[in-house]
C-alpha positions in Angstrom: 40.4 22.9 51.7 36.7 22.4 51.6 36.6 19.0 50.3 39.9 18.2 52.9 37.7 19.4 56.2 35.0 17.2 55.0 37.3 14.6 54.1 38.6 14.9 57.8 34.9 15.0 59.2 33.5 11.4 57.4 36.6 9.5 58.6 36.6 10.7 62.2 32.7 9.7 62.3 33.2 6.5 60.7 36.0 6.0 63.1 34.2 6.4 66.2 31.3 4.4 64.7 33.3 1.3 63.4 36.2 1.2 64.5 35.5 -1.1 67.4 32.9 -3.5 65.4 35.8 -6.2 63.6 37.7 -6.3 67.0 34.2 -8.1 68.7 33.6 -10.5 65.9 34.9 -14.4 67.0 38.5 -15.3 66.2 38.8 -18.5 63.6 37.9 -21.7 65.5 39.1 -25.2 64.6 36.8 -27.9 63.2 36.1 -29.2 66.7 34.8 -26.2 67.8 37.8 -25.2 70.2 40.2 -21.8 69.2 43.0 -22.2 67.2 46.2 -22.4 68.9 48.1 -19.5 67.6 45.0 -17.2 67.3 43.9 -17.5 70.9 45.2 -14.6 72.2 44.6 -12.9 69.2 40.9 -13.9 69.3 40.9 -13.2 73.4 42.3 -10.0 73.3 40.6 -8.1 70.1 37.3 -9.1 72.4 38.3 -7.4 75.3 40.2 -4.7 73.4 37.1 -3.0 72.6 36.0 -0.9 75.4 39.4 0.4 75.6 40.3 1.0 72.4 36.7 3.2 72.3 37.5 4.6 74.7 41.3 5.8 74.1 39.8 6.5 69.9 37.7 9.2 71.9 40.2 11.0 73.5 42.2 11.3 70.4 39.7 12.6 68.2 38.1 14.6 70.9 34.5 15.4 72.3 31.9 15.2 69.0 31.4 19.0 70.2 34.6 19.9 68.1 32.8 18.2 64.7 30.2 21.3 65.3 30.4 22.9 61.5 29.4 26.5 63.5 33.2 26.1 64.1 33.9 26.3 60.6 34.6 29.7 58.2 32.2 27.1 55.9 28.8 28.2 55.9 27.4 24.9 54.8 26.5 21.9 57.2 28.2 18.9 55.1 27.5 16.7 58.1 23.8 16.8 57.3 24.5 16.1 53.5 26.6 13.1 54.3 24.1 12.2 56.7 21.6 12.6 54.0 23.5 10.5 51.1 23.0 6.8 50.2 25.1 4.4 52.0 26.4 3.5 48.6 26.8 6.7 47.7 28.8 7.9 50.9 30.9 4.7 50.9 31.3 5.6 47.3 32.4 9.3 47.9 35.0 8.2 50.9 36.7 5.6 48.7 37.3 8.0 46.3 38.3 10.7 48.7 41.6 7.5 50.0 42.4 6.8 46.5 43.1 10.1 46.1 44.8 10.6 48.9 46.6 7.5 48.7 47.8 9.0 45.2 49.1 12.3 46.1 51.7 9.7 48.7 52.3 8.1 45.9 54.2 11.0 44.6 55.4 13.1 48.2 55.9 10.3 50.1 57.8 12.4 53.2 54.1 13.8 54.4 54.2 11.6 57.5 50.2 13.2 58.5 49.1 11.9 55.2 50.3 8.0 56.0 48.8 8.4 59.3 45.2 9.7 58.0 45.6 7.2 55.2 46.1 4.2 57.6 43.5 5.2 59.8 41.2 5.7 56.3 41.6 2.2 55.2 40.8 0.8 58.5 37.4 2.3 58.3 37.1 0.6 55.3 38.0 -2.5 56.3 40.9 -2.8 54.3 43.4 -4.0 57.2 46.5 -5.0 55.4 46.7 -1.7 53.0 46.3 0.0 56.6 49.0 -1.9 58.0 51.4 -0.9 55.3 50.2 2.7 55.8 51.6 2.8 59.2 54.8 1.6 58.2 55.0 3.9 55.7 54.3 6.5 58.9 57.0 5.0 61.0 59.6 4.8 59.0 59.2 8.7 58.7 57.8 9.5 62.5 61.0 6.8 63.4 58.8 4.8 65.6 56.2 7.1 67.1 54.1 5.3 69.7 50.7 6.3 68.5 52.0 4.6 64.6 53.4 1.5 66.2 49.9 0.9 68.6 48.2 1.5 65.3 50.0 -1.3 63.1 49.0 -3.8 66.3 45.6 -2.7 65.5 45.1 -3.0 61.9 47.3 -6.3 62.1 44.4 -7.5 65.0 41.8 -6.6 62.7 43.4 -8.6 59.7 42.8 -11.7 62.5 45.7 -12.9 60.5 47.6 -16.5 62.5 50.7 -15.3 60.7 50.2 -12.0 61.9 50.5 -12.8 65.9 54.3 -12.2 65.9 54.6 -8.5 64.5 51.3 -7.8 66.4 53.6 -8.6 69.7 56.5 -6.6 68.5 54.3 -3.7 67.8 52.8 -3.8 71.4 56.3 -4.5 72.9 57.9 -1.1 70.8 54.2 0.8 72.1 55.3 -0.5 76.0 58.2 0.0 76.1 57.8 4.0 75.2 54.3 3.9 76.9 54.5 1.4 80.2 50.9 2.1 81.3 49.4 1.8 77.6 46.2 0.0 78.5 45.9 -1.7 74.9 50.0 -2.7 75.1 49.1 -4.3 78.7 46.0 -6.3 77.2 47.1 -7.7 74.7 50.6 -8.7 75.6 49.0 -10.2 78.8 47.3 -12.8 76.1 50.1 -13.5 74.3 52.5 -14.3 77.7 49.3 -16.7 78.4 49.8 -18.2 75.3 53.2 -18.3 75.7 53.0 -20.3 79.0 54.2 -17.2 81.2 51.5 -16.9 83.6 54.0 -14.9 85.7 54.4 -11.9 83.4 50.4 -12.3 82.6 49.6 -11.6 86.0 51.8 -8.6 86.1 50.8 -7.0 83.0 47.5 -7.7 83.7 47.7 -6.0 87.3 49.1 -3.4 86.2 46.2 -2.8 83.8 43.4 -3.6 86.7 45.3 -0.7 88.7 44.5 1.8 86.6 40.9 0.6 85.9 37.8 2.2 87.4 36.1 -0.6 89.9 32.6 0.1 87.9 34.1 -0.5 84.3 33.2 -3.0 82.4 36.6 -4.2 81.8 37.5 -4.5 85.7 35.5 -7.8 85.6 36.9 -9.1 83.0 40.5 -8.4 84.5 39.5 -10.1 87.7 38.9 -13.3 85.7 42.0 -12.9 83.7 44.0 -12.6 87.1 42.1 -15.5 88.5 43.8 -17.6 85.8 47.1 -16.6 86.3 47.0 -18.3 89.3 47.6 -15.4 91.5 44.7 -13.8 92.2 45.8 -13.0 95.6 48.3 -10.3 94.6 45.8 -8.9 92.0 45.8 -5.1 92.5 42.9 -2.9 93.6 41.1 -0.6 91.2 41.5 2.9 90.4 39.7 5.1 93.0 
């Protein structure tokens, strides 16, 4: 049970800490120095997916005030010892800790918590496919759960796969159509209509979104702009109060 808390503890730091870092790295550019085609919204969107995505990774683990190990029946601060521990060493001691875990699956399969941790797991790692197929794994048992499909989009975004872009729209298609104000879902899909050539459903997506952002967040501005290039700037909505 120990080793399980702790297990729980490294991946929900590690989360918070990286999980927005591969999502504001460049998307591939051609030789000419111009985006690729059938990454741009991919490339567009993982940028301004970001503070969002932070932001809604926050709420779902909860304030860093629930991590407190004076919570625990454990007398011990592991915290302090993982803080403590060569990077090596900890990155060591967490791969170890998803092979296992990604073992025990291997045998009960039908422990739909388990895929979920597991996906999010390899994520942190930086092992975006093996994530991907982790959530799959979780809906085929949660039988399409918003949280697993909006989690598939993300570690297919994070793969910044070109042949990825279709099921990365069909995952935030299946997350808006259970979840209509999903800010991620709204983002994204507002790229891909871009990209599409549907300006039209950009700008409503995209309005949608700006409605239920704060005026002072850093993500308003970039909305306005986005709006601006729809071409209908005029009916752009206000922000939240």
């Amino acid at each position: 049970m120990t080793a399980f808390i702790l297990f729980c503890l490294v991946l929900s730091l590690a989360t918070v800490a990286f999980i927005g870092l591969p999502l504001v790295k460049g998307a591939a550019r051609r030789a000419d120095g111009g985006p690729r085609p059938a990454l741009r919204f991919i490339g567009l969107a993982a940028l301004g997916l970001a503070p969002v995505a932070a932001a809604l990774t926050y709420l779902q683990i909860g304030a860093p005030a629930g991590l407190n190990p004076a919570a625990w029946t454990a007398p011990a601060d592991p915290s302090a010892e993982i803080a403590a521990m060569d990077p090596e060493a900890r990155n060591a001691m967490i791969e170890n800790m998803v092979e296992g875990l990604a073992a025990r699956l291997a045998i009960d399969n039908n422990d739909l918590g388990g895929w979920r941790m597991l996906a999010r797991s390899y994520d942190v790692l930086g092992r975006h496919d093996d994530a991907a197929n982790a959530w799959r794994e979780a809906l085929v048992l949660s039988e399409g759960a918003v949280d697993d499909w909006r989690g598939l989009a993300m570690s297919l975004i994070n793969t910044r796969d070109e042949s990825a872009a279709p099921a990365v729209k069909e995952a935030f298609e299946e997350v808006l159509l259970q979840s209509p104000e999903d800010p991620l879902a709204l983002y994204f899909l507002g790229h891909a209509a871009m990209s599409d050539g549907d300006a039209v459903r950009a700008k409503e997506l995209w309005t949608s979104l700006r409605a239920q952002t704060p005026d002072d967040a850093p993500l308003a501005q970039e909305l306005e702009s986005l709006l601006a290039e729809t071409g209908g700037d005029d009916q752009r909505s206000g922000g939240a109060e």
